[in-house]
TISEDO-898859 format. One record per residue: residue in three letters; x, y, z of N, C-alpha, C in turn. Coordinates in pm, whole numbers, plus 32768, in hexadecimal, padded with zeros to 4 digits. Example, Ala and Ser with C-alpha at 12.3 -4.5 7.8 and 13.67 -1.06 7.14 Angstrom:
! TISEDO-898859
marke,neast,nnorth,nup,caeast,canorth,caup,ceast,cnorth,cup
ala,8527,7DC7,830C,84CE,7E3E,830C,8528,7EB6,830C
ser,8505,7F1F,82C4,8557,7F96,82CA,850A,8003,8313
END
This chain:
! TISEDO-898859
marke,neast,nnorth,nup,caeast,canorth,caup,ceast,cnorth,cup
unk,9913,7638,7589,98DE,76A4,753F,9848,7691,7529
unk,97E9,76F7,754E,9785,7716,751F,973C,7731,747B
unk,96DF,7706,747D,96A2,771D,73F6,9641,7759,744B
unk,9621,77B4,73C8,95AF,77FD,73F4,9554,7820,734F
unk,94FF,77F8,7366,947A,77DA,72BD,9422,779C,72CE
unk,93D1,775E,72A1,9367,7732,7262,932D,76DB,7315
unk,938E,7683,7319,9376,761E,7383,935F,7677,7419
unk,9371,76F0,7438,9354,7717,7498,930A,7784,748C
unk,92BF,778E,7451,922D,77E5,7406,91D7,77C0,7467
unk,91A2,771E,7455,915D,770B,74A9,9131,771D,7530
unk,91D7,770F,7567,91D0,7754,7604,9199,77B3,7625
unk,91E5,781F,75CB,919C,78D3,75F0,9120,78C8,75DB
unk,90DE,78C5,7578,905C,78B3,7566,8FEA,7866,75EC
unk,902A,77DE,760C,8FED,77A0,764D,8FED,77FC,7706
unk,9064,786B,773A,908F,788C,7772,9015,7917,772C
unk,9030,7944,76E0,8FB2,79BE,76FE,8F1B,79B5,770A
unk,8F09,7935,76A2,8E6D,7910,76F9,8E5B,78E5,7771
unk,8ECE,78AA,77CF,8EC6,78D6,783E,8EB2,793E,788E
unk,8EF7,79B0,7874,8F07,7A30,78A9,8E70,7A52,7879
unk,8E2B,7A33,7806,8DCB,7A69,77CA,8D5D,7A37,7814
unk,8D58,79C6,785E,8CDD,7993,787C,8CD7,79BB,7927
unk,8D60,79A9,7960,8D47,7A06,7A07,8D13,7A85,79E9
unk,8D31,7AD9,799D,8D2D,7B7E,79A7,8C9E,7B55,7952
unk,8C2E,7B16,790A,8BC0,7AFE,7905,8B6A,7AEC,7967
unk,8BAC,7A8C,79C2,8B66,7A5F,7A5D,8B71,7ABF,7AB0
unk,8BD3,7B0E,7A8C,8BF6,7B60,7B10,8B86,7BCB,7AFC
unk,8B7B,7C0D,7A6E,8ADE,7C56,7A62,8A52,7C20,7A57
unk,8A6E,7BB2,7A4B,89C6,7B87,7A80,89DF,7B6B,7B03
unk,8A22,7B6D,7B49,8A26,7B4B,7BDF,89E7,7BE4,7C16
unk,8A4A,7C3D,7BEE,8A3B,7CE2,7C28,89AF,7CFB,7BE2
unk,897E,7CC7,7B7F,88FE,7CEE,7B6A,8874,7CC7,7BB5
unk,8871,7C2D,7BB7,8820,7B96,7BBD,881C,7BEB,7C72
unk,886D,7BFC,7CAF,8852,7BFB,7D49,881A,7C5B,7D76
unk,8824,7CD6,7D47,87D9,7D4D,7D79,8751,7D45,7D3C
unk,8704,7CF8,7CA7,86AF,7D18,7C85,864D,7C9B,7CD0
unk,869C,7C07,7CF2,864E,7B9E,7D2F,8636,7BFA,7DFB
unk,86A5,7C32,7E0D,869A,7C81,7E99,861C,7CBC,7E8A
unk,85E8,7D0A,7E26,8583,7D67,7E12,8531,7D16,7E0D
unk,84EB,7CC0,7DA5,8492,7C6A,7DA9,845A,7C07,7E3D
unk,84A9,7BEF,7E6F,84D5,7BBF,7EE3,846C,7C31,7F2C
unk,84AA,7C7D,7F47,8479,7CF4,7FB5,8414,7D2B,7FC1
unk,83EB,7D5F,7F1D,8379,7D80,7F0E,82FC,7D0F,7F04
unk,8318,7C9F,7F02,8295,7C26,7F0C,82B2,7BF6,7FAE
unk,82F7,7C12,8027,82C1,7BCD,8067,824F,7BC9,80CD
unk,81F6,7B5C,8104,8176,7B82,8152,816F,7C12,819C
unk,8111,7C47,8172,80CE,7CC9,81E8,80C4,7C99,8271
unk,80EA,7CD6,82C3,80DC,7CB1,834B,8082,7CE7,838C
unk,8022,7CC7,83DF,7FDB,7D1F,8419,8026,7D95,849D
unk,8018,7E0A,8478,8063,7E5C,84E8,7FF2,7E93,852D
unk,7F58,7EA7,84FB,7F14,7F02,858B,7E93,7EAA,857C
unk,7E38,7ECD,85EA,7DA8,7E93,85D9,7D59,7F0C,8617
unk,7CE6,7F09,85EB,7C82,7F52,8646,7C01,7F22,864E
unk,7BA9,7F33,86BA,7B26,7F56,86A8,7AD2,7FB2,869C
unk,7A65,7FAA,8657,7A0F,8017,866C,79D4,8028,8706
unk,79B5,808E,8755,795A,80BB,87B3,7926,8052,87F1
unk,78BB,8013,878E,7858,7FC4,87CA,7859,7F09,87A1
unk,7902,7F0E,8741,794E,7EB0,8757,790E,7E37,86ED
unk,78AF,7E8B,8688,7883,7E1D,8635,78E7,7E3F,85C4
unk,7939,7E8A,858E,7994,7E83,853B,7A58,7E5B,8573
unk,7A9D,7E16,8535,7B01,7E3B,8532,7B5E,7E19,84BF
unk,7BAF,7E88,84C4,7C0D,7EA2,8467,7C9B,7E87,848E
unk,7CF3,7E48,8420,7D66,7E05,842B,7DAD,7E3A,83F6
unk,7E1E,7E76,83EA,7E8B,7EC5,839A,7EF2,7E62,837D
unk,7F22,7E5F,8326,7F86,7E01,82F7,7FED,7E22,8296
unk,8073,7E1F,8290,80A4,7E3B,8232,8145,7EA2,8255
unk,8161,7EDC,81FE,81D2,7F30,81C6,81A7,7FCE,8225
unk,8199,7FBE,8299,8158,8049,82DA,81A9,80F7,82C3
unk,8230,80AE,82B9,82B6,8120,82AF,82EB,8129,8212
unk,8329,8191,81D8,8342,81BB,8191,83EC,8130,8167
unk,8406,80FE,810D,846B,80BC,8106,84DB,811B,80E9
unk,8568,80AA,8144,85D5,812B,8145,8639,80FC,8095
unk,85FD,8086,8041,8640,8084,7FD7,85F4,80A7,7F55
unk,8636,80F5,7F20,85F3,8106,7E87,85B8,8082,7E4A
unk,8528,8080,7DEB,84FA,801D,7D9C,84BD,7FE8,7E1C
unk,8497,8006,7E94,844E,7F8B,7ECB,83E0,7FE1,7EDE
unk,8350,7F97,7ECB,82CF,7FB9,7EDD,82BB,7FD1,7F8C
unk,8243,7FFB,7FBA,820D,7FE7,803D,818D,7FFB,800C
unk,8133,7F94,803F,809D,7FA6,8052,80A5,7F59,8103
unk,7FDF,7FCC,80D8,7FC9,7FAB,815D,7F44,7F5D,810D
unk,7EDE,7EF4,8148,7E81,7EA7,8136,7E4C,7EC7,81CF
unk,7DA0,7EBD,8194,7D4D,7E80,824A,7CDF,7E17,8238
unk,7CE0,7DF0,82A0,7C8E,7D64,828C,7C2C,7D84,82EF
unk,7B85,7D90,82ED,7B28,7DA4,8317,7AC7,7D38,8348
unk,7ABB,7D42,83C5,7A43,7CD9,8413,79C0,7D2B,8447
unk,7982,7CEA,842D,78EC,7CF1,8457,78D8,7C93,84D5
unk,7894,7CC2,8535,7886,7C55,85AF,78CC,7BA0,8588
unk,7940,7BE3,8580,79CF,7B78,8568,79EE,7B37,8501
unk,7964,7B5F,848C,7979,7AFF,83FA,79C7,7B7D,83AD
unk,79FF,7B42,8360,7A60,7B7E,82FC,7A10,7BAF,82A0
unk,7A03,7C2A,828D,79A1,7C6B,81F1,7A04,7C79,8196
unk,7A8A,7CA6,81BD,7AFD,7CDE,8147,7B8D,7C90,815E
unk,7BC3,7C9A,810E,7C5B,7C64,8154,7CAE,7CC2,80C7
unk,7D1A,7CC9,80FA,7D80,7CFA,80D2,7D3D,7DAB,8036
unk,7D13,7DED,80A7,7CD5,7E3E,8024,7D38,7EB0,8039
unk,7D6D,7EEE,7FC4,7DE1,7F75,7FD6,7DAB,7FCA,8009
unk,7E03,800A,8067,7DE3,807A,80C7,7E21,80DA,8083
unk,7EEA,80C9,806D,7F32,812A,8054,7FA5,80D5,801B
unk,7FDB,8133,7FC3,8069,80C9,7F88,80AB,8125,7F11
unk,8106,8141,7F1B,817C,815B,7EE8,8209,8122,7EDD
unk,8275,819D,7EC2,82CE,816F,7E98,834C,81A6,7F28
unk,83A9,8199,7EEC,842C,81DE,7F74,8425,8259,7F5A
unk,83D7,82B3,7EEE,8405,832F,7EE8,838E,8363,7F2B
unk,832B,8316,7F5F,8287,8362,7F80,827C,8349,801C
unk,8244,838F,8064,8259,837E,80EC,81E0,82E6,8138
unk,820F,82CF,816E,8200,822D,81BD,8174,828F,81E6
unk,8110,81F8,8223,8082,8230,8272,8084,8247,82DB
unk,80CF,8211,8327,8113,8259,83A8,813A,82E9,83A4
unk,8179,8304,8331,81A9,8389,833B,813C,83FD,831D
unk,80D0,83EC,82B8,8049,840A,82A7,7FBE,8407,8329
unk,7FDD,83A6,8336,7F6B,836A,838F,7F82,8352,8433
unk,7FD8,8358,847D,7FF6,831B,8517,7F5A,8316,8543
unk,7EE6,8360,8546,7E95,8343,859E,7E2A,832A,8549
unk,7DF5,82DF,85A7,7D82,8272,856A,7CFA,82AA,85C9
unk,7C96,82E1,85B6,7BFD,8306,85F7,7B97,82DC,85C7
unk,7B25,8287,863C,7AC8,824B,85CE,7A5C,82D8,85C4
unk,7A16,82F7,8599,79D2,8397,859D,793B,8357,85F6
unk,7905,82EC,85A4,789F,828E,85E1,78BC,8207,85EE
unk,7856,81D1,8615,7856,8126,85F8,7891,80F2,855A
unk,7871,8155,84EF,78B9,8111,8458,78FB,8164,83F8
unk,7906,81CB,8436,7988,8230,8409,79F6,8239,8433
unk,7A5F,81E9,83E1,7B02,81FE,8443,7B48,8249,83ED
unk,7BA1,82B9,8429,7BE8,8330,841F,7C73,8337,841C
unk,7CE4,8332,83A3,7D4E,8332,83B4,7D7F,83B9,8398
unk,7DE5,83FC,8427,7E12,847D,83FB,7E7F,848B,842E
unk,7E9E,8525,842F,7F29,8527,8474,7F2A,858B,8501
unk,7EB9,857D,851A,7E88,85CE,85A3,7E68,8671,85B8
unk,7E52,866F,8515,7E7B,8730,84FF,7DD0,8742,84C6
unk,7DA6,879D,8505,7CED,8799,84FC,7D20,8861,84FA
unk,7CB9,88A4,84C5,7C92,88EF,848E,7C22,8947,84AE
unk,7C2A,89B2,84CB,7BC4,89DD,854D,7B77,89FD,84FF
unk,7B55,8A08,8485,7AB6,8A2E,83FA,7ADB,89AB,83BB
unk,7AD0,8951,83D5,7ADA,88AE,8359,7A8F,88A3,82E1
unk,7AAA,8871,827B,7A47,8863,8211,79F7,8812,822C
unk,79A0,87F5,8211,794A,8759,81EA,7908,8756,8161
unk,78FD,86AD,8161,78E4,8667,8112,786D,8616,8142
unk,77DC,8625,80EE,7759,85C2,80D8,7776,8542,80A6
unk,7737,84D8,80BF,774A,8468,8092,769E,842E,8089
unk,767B,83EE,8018,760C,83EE,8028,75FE,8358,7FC1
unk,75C4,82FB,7FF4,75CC,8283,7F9C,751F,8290,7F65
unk,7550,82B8,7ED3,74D2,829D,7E8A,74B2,822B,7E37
unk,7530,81BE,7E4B,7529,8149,7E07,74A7,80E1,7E37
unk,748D,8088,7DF7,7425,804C,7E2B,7438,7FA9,7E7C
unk,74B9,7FC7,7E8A,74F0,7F32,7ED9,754C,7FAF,7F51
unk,7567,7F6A,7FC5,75C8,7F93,8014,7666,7F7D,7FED
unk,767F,7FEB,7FFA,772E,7FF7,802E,777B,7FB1,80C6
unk,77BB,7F4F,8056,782F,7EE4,80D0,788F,7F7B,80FC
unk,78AD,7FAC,80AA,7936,7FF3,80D5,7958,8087,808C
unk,7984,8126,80DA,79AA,8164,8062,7A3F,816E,80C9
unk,7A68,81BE,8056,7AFE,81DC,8088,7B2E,8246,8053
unk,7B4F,82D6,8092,7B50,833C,8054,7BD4,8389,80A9
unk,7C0C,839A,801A,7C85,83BA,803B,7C75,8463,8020
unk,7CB7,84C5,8098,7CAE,8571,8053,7D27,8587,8073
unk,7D7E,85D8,7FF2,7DFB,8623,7FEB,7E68,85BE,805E
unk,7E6D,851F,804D,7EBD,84C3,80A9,7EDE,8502,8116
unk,7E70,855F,8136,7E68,858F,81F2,7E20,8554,825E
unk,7DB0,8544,8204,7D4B,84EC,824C,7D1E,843D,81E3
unk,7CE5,83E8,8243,7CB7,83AB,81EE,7C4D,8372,8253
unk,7BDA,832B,81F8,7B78,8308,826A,7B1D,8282,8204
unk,7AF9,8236,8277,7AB7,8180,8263,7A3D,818B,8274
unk,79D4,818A,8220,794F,8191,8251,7927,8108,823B
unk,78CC,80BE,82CF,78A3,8025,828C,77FC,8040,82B6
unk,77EE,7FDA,8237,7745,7FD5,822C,76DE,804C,825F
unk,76D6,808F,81C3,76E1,80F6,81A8,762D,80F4,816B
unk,75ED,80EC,81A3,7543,8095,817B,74F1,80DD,8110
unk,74C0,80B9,80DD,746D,8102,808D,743A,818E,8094
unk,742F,81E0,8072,7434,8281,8084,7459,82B2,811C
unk,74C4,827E,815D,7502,8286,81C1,755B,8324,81A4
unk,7555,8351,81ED,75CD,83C0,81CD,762E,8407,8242
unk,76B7,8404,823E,7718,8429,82B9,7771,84BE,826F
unk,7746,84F2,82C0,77C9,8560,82AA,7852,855B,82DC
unk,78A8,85A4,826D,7929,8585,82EE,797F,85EA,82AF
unk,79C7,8639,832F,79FD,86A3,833A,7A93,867A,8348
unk,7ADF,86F4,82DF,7B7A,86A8,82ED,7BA3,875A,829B
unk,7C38,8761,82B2,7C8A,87DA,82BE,7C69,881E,8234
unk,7C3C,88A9,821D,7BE5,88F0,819C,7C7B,88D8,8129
unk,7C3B,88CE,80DB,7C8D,8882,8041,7CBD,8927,7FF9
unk,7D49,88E5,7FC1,7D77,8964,7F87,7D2B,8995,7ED4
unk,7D7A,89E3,7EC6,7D3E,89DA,7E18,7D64,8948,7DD7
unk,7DC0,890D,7E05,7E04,88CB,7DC1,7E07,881A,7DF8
unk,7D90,8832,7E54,7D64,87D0,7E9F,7D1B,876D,7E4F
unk,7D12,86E4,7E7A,7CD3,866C,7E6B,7C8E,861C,7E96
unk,7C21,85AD,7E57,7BDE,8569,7EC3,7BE3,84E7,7E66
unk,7C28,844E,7E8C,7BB9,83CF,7E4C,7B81,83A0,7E8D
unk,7B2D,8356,7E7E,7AD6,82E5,7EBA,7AD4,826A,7E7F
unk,7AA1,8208,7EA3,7AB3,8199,7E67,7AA4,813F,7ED5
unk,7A0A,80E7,7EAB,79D9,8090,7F11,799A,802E,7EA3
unk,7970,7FD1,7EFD,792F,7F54,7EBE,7876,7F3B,7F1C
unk,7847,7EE2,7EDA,77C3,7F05,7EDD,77A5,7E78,7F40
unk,773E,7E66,7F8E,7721,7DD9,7FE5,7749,7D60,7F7F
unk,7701,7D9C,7EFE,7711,7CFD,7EC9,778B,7CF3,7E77
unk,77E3,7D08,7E77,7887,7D4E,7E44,78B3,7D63,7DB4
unk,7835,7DC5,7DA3,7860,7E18,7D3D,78A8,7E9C,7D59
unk,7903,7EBA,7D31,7958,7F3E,7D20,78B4,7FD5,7D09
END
């Protein structure tokens, strides 16, 4: 005959903090793996996928990175480029483009790459505009421009290097809606923003 009281308390008890501590592991497991997967994914090295030169071959530019749109939610894509001057490195890893899985990859924006001159390079999607807008550029700073980078309505985007003292380039790209945009954002020879 069985007793059943006091003396076998312990069991059950000891038997549900069991049950209590798998079904604990089992949700930090289902949690811990998809968020270390993410971390994981989104930090690893940029790869370089394109290169170019300029024309007359004293610039080149390195593309590196997340080029395509990611096929899982929560993962970033940037693109970075790394810039040479007759083979010395002026820039390394400076943002080109970068989003998320819901924003379209630079590939999908950008496929073609045109240098316009020797230090204007041109990212578009091959769709030009038979009346184009343009845009003046005119450096009234009193040091030279290493770099601009001007992004319009993520149709066009374009790399201007060494950009000289009251130097000025125009550049023509598809006429902007009402609702159209432009940034820029370059750094200066001696690398000030």
């Amino acid at each position: 005959m069985q007793t059943i009281g006091p003396a076998n308390q312990p069991q059950r008890s000891s038997s549900r903090w069991r049950v209590l501590k798998v079904a604990l592991l089992l949700c930090l497991t289902v949690v811990a793996i998809p968020i270390l997967f993410l971390l994981v994914l989104n930090n690893l090295p940029a790869r370089q996928f394109a290169s170019t030169a300029s024309p007359d071959k004293t610039y080149t530019v390195n593309l590196r990175g997340r080029k395509s749109s990611p096929r899982y939610k929560f993962v970033m894509h940037s693109v970075y480029f790394d810039l040479y001057r007759r083979g010395d490195r002026v820039l390394r890893g400076q943002l080109l483009h970068d989003g998320d899985s819901f924003d379209p990859g630079f590939e999908d924006l950008y496929p073609i790459h045109t240098w316009l001159n020797n230090s204007t390079l041109m990212f578009h999607d091959g769709k030009m505009a038979d009346q184009p807008d343009s845009i003046s550029i005119v450096n009234e700073a009193s040091k030279p421009i290493k770099f601009l980078q001007i992004e319009i309505n993520a149709v066009e985007l374009f790399l201007l290097f060494d950009h000289s003292r009251q130097a000025r380039a125009t550049l023509s790209f598809r006429p902007q809606r009402d609702d159209g945009w432009i940034t820029v954002e370059g750094e200066f020879e001696d690398g000030t923003p």
